[in-house]
C-alpha positions as CSV (number, residue, x, y, z in Angstrom):
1,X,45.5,-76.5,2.0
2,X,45.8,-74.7,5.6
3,X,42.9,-75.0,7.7
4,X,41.9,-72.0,9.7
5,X,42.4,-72.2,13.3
6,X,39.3,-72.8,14.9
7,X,38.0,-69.7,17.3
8,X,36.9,-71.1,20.6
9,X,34.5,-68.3,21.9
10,X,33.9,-69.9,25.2
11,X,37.3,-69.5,25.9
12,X,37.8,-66.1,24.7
13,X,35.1,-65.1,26.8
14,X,36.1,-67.1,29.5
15,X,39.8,-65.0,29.5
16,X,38.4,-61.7,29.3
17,X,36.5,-62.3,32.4
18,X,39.2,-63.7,34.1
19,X,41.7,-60.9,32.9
20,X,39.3,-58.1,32.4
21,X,39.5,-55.5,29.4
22,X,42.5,-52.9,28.5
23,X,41.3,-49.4,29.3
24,X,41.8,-48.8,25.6
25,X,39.0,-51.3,24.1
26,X,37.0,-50.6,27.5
27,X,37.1,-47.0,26.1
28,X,36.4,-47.7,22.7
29,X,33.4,-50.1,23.6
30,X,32.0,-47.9,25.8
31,X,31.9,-44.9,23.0
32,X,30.3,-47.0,20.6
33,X,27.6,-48.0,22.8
34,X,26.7,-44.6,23.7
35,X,26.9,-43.4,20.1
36,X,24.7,-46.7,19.1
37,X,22.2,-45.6,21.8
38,X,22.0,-42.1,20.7
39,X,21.5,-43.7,17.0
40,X,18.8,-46.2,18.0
41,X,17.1,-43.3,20.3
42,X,16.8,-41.1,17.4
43,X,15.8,-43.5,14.7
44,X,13.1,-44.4,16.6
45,X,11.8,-40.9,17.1
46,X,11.9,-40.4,13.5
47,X,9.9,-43.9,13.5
48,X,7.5,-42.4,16.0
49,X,7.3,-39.1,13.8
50,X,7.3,-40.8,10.6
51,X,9.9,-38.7,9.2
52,X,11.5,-42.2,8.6
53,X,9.7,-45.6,7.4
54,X,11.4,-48.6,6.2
55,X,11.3,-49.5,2.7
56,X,7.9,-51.5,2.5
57,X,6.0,-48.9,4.0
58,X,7.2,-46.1,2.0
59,X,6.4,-48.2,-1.4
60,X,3.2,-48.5,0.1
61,X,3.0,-45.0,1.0
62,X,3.9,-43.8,-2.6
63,X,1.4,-46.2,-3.9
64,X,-1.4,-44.9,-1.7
65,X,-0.9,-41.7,-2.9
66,X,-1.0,-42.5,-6.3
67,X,-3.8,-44.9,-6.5
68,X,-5.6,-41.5,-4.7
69,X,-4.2,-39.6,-7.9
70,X,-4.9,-42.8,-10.8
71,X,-8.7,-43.1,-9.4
72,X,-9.5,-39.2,-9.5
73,X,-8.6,-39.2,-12.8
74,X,-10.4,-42.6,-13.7
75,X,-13.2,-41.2,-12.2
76,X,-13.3,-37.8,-13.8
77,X,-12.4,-39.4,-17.0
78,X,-15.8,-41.5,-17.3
79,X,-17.9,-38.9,-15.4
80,X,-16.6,-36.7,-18.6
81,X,-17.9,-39.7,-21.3
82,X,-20.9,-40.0,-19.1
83,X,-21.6,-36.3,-19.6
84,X,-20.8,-36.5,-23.2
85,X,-22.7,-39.4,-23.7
86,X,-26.2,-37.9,-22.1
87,X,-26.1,-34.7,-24.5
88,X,-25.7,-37.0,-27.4
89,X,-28.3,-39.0,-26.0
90,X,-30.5,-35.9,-26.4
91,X,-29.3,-34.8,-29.5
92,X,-30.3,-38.8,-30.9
93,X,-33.7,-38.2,-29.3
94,X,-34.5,-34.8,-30.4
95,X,-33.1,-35.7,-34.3
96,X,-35.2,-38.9,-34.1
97,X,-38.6,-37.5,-33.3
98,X,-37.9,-34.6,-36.3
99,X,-37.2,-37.8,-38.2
100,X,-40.6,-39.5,-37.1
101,X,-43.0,-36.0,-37.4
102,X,-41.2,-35.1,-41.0
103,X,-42.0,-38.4,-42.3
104,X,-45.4,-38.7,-40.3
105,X,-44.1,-42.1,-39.1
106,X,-44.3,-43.4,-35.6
107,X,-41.3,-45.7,-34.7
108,X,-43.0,-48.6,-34.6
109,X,-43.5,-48.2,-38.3
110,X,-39.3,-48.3,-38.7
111,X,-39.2,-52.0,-38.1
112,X,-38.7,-53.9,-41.4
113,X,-38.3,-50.5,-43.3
114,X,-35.0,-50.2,-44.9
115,X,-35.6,-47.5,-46.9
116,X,-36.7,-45.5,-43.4
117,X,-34.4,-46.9,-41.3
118,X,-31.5,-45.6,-43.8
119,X,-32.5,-42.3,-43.9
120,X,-32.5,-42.5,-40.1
121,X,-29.0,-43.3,-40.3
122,X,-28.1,-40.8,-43.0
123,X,-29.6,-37.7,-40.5
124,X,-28.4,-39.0,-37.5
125,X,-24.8,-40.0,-38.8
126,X,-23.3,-36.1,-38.0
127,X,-24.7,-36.0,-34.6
128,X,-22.4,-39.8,-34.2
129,X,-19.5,-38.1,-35.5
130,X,-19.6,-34.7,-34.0
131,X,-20.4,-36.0,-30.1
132,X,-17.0,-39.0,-31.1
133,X,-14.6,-35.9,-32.2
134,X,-15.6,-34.4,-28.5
135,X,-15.5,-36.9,-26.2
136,X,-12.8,-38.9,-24.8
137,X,-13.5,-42.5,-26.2
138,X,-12.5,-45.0,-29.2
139,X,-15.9,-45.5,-30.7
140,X,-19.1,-43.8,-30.7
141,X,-22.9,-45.9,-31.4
142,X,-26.5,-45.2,-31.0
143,X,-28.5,-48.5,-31.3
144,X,-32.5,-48.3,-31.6
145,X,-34.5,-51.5,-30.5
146,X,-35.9,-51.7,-34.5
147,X,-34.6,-54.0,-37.4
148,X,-34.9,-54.0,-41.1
149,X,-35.3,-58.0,-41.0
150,X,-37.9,-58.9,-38.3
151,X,-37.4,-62.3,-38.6
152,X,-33.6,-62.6,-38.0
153,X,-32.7,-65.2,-35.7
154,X,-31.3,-64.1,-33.1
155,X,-32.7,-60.6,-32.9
156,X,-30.6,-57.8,-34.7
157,X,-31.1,-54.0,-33.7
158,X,-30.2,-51.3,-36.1
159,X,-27.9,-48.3,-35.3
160,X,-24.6,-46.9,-36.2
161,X,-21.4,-48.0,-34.6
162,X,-18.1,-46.3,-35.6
163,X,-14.4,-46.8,-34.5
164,X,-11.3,-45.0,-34.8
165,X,-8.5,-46.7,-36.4
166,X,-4.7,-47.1,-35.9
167,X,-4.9,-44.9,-32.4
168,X,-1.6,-43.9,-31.2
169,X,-2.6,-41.6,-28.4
170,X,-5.4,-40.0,-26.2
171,X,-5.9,-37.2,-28.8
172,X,-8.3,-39.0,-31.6
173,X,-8.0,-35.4,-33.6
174,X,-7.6,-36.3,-37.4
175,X,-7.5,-40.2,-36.8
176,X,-9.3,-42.2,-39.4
177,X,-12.6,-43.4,-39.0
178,X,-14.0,-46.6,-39.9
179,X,-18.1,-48.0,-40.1
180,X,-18.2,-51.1,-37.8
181,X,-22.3,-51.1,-37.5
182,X,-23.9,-49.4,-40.2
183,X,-26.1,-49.2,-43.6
184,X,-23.4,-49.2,-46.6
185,X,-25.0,-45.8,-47.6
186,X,-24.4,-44.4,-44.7
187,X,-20.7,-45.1,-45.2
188,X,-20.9,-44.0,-48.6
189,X,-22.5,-40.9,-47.6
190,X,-19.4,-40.4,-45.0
191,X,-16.5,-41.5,-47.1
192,X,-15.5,-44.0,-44.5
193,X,-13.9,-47.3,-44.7
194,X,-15.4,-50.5,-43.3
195,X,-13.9,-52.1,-40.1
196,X,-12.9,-55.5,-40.9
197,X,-15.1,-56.6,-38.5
198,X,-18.0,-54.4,-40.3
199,X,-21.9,-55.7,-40.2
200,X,-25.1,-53.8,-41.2
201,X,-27.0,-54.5,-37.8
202,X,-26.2,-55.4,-34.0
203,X,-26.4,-58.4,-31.8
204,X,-27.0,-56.8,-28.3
205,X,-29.5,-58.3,-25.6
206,X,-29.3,-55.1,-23.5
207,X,-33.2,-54.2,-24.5
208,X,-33.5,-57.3,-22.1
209,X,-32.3,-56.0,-18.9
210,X,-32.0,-52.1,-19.9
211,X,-35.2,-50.9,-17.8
212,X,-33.6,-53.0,-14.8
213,X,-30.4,-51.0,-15.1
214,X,-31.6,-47.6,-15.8
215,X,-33.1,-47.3,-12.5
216,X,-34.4,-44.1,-11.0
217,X,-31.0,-42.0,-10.5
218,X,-29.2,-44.1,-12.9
219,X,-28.2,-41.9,-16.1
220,X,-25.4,-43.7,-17.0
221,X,-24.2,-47.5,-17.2
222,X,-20.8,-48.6,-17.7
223,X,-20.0,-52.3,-18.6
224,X,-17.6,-54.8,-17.9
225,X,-15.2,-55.1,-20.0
226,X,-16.2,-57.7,-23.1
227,X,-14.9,-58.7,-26.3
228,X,-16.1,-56.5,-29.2
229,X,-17.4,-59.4,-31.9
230,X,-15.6,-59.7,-34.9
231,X,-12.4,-58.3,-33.6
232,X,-9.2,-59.2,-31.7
233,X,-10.4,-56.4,-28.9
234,X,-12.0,-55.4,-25.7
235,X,-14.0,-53.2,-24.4
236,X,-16.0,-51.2,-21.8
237,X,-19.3,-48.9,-23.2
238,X,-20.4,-46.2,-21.7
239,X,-25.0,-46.3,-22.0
240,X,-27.2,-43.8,-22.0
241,X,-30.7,-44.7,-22.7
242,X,-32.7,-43.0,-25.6
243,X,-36.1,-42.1,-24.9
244,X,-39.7,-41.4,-26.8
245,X,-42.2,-38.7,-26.2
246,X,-43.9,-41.3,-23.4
247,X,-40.5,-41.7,-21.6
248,X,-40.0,-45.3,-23.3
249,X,-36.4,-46.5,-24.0
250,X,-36.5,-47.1,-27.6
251,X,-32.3,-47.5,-27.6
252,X,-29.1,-46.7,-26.3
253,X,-26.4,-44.4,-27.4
254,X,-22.9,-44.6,-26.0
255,X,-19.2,-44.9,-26.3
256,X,-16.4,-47.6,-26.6
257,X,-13.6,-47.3,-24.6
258,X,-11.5,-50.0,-25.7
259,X,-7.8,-51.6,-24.2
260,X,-5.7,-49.2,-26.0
261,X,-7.6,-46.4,-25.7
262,X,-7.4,-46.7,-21.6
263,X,-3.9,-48.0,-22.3
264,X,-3.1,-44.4,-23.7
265,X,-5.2,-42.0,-21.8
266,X,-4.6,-43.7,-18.2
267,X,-1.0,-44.1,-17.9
268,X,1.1,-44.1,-14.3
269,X,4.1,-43.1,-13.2
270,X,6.1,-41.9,-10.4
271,X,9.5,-40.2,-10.3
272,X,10.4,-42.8,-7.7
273,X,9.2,-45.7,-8.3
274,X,8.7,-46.0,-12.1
275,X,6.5,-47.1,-15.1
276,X,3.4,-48.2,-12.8
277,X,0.3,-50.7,-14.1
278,X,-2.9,-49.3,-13.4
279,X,-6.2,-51.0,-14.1
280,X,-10.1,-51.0,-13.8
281,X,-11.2,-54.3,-12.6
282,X,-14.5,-56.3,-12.8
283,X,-14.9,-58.7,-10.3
284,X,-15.9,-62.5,-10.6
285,X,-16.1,-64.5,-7.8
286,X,-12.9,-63.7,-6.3
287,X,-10.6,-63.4,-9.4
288,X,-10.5,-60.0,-11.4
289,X,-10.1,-59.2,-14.9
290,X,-10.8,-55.1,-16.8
291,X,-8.4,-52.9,-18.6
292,X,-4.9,-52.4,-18.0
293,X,-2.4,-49.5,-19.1
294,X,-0.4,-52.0,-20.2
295,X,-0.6,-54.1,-23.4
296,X,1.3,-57.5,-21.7
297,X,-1.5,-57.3,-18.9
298,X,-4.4,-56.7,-21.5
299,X,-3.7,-59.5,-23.9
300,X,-6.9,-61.9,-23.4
301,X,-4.5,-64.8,-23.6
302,X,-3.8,-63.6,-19.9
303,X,-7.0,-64.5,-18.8
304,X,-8.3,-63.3,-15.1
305,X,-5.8,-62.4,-12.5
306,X,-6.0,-63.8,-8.7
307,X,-6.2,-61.0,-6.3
308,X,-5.0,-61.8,-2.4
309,X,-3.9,-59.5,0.2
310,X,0.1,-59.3,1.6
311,X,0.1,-57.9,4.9
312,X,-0.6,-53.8,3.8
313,X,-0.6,-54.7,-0.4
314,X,-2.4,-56.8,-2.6
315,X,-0.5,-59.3,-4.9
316,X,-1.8,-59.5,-8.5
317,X,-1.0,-63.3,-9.6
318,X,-1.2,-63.5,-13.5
319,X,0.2,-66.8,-13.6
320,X,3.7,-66.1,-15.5
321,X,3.7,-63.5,-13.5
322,X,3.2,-61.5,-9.6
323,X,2.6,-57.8,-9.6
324,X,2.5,-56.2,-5.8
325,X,0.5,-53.2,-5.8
326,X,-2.8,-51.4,-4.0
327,X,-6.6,-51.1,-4.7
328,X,-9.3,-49.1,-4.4
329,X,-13.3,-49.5,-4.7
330,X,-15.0,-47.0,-6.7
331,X,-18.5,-46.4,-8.0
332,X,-19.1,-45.4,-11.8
333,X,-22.9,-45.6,-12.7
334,X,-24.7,-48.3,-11.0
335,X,-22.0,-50.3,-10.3
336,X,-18.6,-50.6,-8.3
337,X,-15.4,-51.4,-10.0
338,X,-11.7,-51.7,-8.5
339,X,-9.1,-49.7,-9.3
340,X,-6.1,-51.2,-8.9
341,X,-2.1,-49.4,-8.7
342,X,0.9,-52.0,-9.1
343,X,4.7,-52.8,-10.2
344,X,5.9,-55.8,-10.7
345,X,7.4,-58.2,-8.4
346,X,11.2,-57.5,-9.5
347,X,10.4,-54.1,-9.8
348,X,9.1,-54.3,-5.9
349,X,12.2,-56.4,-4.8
350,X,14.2,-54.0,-6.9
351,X,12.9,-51.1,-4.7
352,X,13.6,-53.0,-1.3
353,X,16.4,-54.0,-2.1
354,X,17.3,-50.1,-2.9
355,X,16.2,-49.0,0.4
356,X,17.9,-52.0,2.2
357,X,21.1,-51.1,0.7
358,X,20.6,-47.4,1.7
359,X,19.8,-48.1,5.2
360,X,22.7,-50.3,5.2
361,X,24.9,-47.4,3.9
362,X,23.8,-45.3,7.0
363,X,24.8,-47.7,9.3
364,X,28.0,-49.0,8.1
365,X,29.0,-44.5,7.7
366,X,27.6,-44.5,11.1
367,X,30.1,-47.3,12.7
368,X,32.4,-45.8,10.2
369,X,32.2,-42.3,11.8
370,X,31.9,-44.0,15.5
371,X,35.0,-46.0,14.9
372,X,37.1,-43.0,13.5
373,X,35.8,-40.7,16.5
374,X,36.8,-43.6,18.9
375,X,40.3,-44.1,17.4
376,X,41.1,-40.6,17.4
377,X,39.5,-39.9,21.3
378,X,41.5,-43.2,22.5
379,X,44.9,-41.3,20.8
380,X,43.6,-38.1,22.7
381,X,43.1,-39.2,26.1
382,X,43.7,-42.8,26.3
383,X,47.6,-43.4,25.3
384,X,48.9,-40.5,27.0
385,X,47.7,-42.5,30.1
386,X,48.9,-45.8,29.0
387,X,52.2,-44.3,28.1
388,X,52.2,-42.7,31.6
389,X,51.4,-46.3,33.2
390,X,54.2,-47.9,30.9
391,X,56.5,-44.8,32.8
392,X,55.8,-45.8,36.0
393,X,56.1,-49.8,35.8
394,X,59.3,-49.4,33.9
395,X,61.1,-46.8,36.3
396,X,59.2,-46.6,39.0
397,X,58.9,-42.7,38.3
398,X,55.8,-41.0,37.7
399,X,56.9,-38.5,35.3
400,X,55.4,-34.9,34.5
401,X,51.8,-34.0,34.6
402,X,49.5,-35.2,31.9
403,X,47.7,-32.2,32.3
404,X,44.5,-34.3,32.6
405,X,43.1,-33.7,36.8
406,X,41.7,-36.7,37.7
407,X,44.5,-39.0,36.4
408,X,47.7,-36.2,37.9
409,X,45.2,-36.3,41.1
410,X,45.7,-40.3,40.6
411,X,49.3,-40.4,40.4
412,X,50.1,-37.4,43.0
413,X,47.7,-40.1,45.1
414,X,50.1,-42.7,44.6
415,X,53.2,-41.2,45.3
416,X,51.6,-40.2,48.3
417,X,51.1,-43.5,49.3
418,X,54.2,-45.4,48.2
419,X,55.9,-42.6,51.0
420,X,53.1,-43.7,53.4
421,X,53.6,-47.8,53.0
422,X,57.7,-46.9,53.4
423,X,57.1,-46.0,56.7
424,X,54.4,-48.8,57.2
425,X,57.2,-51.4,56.2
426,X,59.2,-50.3,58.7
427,X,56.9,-50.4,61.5
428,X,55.9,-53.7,60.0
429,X,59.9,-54.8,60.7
430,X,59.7,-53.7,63.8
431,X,57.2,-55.2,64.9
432,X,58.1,-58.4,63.5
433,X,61.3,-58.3,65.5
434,X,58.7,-57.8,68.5
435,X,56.7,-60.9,67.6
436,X,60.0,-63.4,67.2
437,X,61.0,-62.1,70.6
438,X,57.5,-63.1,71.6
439,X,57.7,-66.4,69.8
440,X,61.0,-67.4,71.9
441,X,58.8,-66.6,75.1
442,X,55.9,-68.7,74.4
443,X,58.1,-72.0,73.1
444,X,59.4,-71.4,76.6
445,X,56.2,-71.5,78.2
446,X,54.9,-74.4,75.6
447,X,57.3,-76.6,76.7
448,X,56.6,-76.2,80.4
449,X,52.9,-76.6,79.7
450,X,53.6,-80.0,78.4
451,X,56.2,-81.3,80.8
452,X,52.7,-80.2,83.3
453,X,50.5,-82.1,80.8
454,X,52.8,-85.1,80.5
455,X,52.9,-85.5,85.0
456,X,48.7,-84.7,84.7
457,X,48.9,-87.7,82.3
458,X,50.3,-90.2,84.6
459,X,47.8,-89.5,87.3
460,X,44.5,-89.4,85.4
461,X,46.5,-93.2,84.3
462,X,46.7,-93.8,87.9
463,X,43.0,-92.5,88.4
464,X,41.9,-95.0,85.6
465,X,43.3,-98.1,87.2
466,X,41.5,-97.6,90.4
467,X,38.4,-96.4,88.4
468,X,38.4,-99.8,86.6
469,X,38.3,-101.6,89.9
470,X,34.9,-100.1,90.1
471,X,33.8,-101.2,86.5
472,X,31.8,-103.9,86.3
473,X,33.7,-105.9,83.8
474,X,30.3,-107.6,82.3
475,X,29.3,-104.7,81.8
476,X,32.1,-103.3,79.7
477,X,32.4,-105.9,77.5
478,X,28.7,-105.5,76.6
479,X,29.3,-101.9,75.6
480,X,32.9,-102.7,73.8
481,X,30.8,-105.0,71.9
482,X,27.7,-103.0,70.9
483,X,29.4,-100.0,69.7
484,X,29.5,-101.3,66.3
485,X,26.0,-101.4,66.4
486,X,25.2,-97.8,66.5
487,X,24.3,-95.7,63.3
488,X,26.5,-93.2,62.0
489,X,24.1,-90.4,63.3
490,X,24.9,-92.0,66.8
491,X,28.0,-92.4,66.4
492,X,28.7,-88.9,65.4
493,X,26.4,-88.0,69.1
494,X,29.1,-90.6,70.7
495,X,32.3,-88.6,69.3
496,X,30.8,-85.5,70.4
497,X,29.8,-86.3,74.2
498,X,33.8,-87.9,74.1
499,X,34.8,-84.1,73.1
500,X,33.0,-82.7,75.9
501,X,30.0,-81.5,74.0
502,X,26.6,-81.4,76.1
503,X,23.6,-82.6,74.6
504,X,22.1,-78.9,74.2
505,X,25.8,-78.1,72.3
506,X,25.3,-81.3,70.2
507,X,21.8,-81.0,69.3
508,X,23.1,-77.1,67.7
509,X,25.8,-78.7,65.6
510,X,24.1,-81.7,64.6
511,X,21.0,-79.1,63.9
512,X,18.4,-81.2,65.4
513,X,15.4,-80.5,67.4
514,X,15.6,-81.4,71.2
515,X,13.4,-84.6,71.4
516,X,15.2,-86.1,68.2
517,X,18.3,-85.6,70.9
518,X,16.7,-87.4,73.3
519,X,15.5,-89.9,71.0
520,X,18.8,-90.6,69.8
521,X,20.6,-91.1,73.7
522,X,17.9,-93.0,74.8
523,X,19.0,-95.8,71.6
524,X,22.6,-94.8,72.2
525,X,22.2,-96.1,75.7
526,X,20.2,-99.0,75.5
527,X,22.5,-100.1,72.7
528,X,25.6,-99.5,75.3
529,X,23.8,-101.2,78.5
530,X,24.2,-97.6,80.3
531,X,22.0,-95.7,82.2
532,X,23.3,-92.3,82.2
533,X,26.0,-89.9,80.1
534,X,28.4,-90.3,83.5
535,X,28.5,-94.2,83.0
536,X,28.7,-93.5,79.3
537,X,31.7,-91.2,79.6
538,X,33.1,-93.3,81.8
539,X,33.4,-96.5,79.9
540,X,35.1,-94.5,77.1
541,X,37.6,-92.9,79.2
542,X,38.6,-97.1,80.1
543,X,38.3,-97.7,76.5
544,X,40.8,-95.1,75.4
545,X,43.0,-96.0,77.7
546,X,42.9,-99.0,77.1
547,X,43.5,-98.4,73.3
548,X,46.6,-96.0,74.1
549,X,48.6,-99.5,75.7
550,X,47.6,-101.8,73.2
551,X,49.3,-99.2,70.2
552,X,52.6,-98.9,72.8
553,X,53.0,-102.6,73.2
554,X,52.7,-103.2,69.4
C-alpha cells in the first residue's frame, strides 16, 4: 500500500516566508478575512441582541417558556378541584345536619349505628356523584370520623369513595362508575359495580393531623402522591374539611386525582421540540417522586428520581434513564410542590445535534459563498494583472491599458523609468571609463609610494642598530622573557600600544573604565621591567626587528 507523503508544515511555512505569497492567494486571503470579520462582527451583535442563541440556550429558552405555560395550567387545574371540592364540602355539611335534625340524632350517636350510618350514605350518595360528574378528577369521597364497628382494630371511618373506571381521557362524561368505599346498599341503590379493590369502611389517619393542616387560611390540602390500597395505583387527594354547627371537623370530602388521570389532562408539547414529560413532584430529602404525564415515568417500579442541576437545566436521573429538563416551585394549599418540564436525554442530544448541524450549514454556505465571490473577483481583477505581468517578462513590452488606474499608472511608471536607468547606464559607462583612467594614475603613484617606503625602511633599520647600542641588553632579555607572562587582556593593551593606540584610544575599544587602564599598565610594566610606554615601545620596535631577520635568514 502507498504511504502518503508526509506534509512538513514547518517547512511550508518556512518557504512562504522566504518566497512570499502570489498576489492571487494574497488576494483571496485577504477577502476571506474581511468577509470572516464582517461574519463574526455580526454574529455577535445578534449574540449581544439575542436575536441569535446557540442551541442549549434556545432549548432552554423553549423550556422556560413552557414550564411558565405547564404550571399555569397545573395551577389553575387544582385551584378549579379546590373550588369544587369546597362547595361539595358544603353541600356534605348542609345534607348531614338535615340528616341529624330529621332523625333527631346528634352525630355522636352515628358511631356503631349501621342502620343510621346507611341511610347517611343513601342521602348523601347524589351529592358524591353530582359534585364527581363536575369536577375535574378520577374519584370523588366524603369520609366522616364515625364507624359502624367501634372496636375495629385499626380504626375504620365510614364514607363513600367512588372511582371512574377504564378512563381514556380528561372528559369522565358517561364513564362507568365503580363503589371503592361504600355500604353495599348504597351500591345497590346506585346500580354501580364494585372496584376490585372494594371495602365497606376506610383506613385513613388524617383525623390525626387534620386540625394541624387546616390552619387558619388553609381551605384546601393537597397530598403527596401515595398508593391507593388495594389497587395497582397512585394518587394525590384534594381535602376539604367538613364541619358541625360548633365549627368542629367531623370529616373530609375530596377528590382523587390519580396517575392517569394527570397523565391525560396535563399533557405537553411543543411544535419544536416535541412530546415533552411534565410532572408534579414531592420532595424527599433531595430525591423527587409525584405524577408524570407519562405512563414509563409513573410506573412505581421506577421508584424516586435524583434531581441535580447542569449548568442552566436540571437532569432528571431515573436510573435506566436521564431526562434534561427545567423546574419550577409552586404553592397549592399549604404546601409547595415542583413542577418539573423535561425530554429525554436522546431527545436533548437529538436537538443539539440539530442546531449544531444548522449552524454548521451556515458556515460552510458562508465559506461557500466567500470562496465563490473570491474566485470570481480574483478572475475580475486579479489575472488581467498577472497576464499583464506574464506580457511584460516574456517580451519586455507592456502591452495596452488594463483599464484599471492604479496598475496603467504602475506600468506607465515603469516604462518611465526603464528610459530613465538607459540613460543612467550610460553615464554609469562613462564614468567607469573615468575611474580605470583613474586606477592607471594611482598604481602609478602606489608604486612610487612604496619604492619611498622601501628607502624609509632601511633607515628606521639603520636607526634601530644605533638605538640598540643604547639598550641595556639585561634589560631586554628580561622583557623578551616575561611577555609570555601577561594575560590575554594585557596582551590585547600590548598589541594596541604596538598599533599606535594611546591609552585614552585603548581604554574606548577595550570599553574599560580609566583606572582599570591604569591598573592594567602598571602590571603590564612591572611584568616587562619598564618604567614608561617610551621604554615599552621601544623594546618592541628591537623585538620586531629583530623577528623580521630571523624569518629572512631561515
Amino acid at each position: 500500500m502507498k504511504r502518503l507523503p508526509k506534509i512538513n508544515i514547518a517547512s511550508i511555512l518556512k518557504q512562504i516566508k522566504a518566497e512570499g505569497v502570489s498576489m492571487r492567494r494574497r488576494f483571496v486571503l485577504y477577502i476571506i478575512s474581511a468577509i470572516a470579520l464582517v461574519l463574526s462582527l455580526i454574529l455577535l451583535l445578534l449574540n449581544l441582541f439575542g436575536v441569535m442563541n446557540p442551541t442549549n440556550a434556545r432549548v432552554m429558552e423553549v423550556l422556560d417558556t413552557q414550564l411558565l405555560s405547564y404550571t399555569d395550567s397545573i395551577e389553575d387545574g387544582y385551584d378549579k378541584v379546590a373550588a369544587h371540592a369546597l362547595s361539595f364540602s358544603d353541600q356534605i355539611e348542609e345534607a348531614l345536619e338535615s340528616f341529624l335534625v330529621e332523625n333527631n340524632l346528634s352525630f355522636e350517636d352515628l358511631k356503631n349505628n349501621a342502620a343510621a350510618l346507611s341511610s347517611l350514605q343513601l342521602k348523601l350518595y347524589n351529592t358524591v356523584y353530582l359534585n364527581m360528574q363536575l369536577a375535574p378528577n378520577s374519584g370523588a369521597f366524603y369520609i366522616l370520623d364515625t364507624t359502624v364497628n367501634g372496636q375495629s382494630d385499626p380504626q375504620l371511618h365510614n364514607g363513600i369513595y367512588l372511582k371512574y373506571i377504564n378512563l381514556y381521557s380528561e372528559s369522565t362524561v358517561n364513564n362507568e362508575i365503580a363503589l371503592y368505599r361504600g355500604s353495599f346498599s348504597t351500591a345497590k341503590e346506585g346500580n354501580l359495580t364494585f372496584h376490585s379493590g372494594w371495602s365497606n369502611e376506610m383506613k385513613t389517619d388524617f383525623f390525626d393531623s387534620c386540625e394541624s393542616e387546616f390552619t387558619k387560611g388553609t381551605y384546601y390540602v393537597l397530598s403527596p402522591t401515595v398508593d391507593i390500597p388495594d389497587t395497582w395505583e397512585r394518587a394525590r387527594y384534594v381535602y376539604t374539611p367538613i364541619r358541625d354547627a360548633r365549627d368542629n371537623i367531623i370529616g373530609v370530602c375530596g377528590f382523587e386525582v390519580n396517575d392517569l388521570y394527570f397523565q391525560l389532562s396535563k399533557k405537553a408539547n411543543d411544535s419544536k421540540l416535541g412530546q415533552l414529560v411534565g410532572a408534579l413532584l414531592d420532595e424527599d430529602q433531595e430525591s423527587f417522586s409525584g405524577q408524570f404525564n407519562s405512563n414509563r415515568y409513573n410506573a412505581t417500579s421506577e421508584g424516586s428520581v435524583k434531581v441535580s442541576k447542569r449548568n442552566d437545566s436540571t437532569v432528571f436521573d431515573f436510573g435506566s434513564e436521564k431526562c434534561i429538563g427545567k423546574t419550577q416551585s409552586i404553592k397549592l394549599g399549604n404546601r409547595t410542590f415542583t413542577v418539573a418540564l423535561m425530554m429525554t436525554e436522546s431527545q436533548y442530544n437529538a436537538q443539539i445535534r440539530e442546531g449544531q448541524m444548522k449552524t454548521a450549514g451556515v458556515i460552510l454556505f458562508v465559506i461557500l459563498v466567500a470562496l465563490t465571490y473570491c474566485l470570481f473577483m480574483s478572475k475580475k481583477y486579479v489575472a488581467p494583472i498577472l497576464r499583464k505581468i506574464d506580457q511584460v517578462k516574456c517580451s519586455g513590452e507592456h502591452g495596452g491599458q488594463l483599464k484599471i488606474r492604479e496598475i496603467d499608472d504602475l506600468f506607465d511608471y515603469l516604462a518611465q523609468r526603464d528610459v530613465a536607468y538607459e540613460e543612467q547606464l550610460q553615464l554609469l559607462q562613462a564614468a567607469k571609463q573615468a575611474a580605470e583612467e583613474e586606477a592607471q594614475r594611482t598604481k602609478a603613484a602606489y608604486e612610487k609610494a612604496l619604492e619611498e617606503y622601501e628607502l624609509a625602511q632601511n633607515e628606521i633599520l639603520h636607526l634601530t642598530e644605533e638605538q640598540k647600542k643604547k639598550i641595556v641588553l639585561e634589560d631586554y632579555d628580561f622583557f623578551i622573557c616575561n611577555l609570555k607572562t601577561l594575560t590575554p587582556t594585557e596582551s590585547r593593551i600590548y598589541e594596541l600600544y604596538l598599533e599606535g593606540k594611546t591609552a585614552q584610544e585603548i581604554a574606548a575599544i577595550l570599553g574599560i573604565q580609566e583606572n582599570t587602564m591604569k591598573y592594567h599598565n602598571k602590571n603590564i610594566y612591572g611584568k616587562l621591567g619598564v618604567s614608561s610606554r617610551k621604554q615599552l615601545l621601544r623594546f618592541a620596535a628591537l623585538k620586531q626587528q629583530q623577528d623580521k631577520k630571523g624569518d629572512s635568514n631561515t
